[in-house]
N, C-alpha and C positions, 0 to 999 in steps of 0.2 A: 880320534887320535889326540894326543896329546901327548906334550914334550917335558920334561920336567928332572929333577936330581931325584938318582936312586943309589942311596949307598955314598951319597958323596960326588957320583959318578951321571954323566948325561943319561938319559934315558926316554925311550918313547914307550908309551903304552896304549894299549889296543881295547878299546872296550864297545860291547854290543848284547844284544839280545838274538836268542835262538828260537824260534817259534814252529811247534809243531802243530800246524793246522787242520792237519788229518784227523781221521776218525779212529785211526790203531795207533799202539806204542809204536816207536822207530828208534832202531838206532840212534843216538848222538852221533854225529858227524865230528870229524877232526876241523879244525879250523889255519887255515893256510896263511898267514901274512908274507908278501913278499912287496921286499924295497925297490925302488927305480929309481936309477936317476936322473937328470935333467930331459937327456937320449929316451926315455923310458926303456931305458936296456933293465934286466934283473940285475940287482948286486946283492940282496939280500936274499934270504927266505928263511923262515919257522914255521911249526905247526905246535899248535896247541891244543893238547887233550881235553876234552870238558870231564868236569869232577864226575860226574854221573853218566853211564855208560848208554840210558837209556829215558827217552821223553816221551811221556806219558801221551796220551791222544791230547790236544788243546794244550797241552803245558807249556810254558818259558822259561827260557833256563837265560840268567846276565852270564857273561863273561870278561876276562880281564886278563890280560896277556900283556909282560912287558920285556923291554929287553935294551938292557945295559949297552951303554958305550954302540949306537947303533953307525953305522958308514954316516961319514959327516956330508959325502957326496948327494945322501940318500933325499931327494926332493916329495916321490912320491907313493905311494903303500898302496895295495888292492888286497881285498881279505875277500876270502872262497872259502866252499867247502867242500872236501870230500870225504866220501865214503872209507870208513872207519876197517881196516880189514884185520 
């Protein structure tokens, strides 16, 4: 995670690696970010599509997800994933 100007504008952005360890292709999964705050009550949430629909057996895919002007409340972030439907 990191915090930074986007556009002039506050912004956090989300960045990680996707690793499919298996021995078959798999779907790409959606990727969940949701904000909390101090309470860890949700105030936020996004999903982020990965470019490529589909990960190859062993492959890595980075991704990067940001988002403008996010709740200034927001202390804490958990990233999941779910299944792509």
């Amino acid at each position: 995670m990191m915090q930074g100007i986007q556009q002039g504008r506050p912004a956090l952005s989300v960045k990680g690696v996707i690793v499919n360890d298996g021995d078959k292709a798999m779907t790409a999964p959606l990727v969940l970010v949701k904000l909390r705050n101090a309470g860890g009550r949700d105030i936020f949430e996004w999903i982020y599509q990965l470019p490529e629909p589909v990960l190859a057996a062993g492959a890595k895919m980075a991704f990067e997800t940001s988002l403008a002007d996010p709740p200034a409340e927001a202390r804490n972030l958990e990233v999941t994933f779910k299944n792509a439907e």
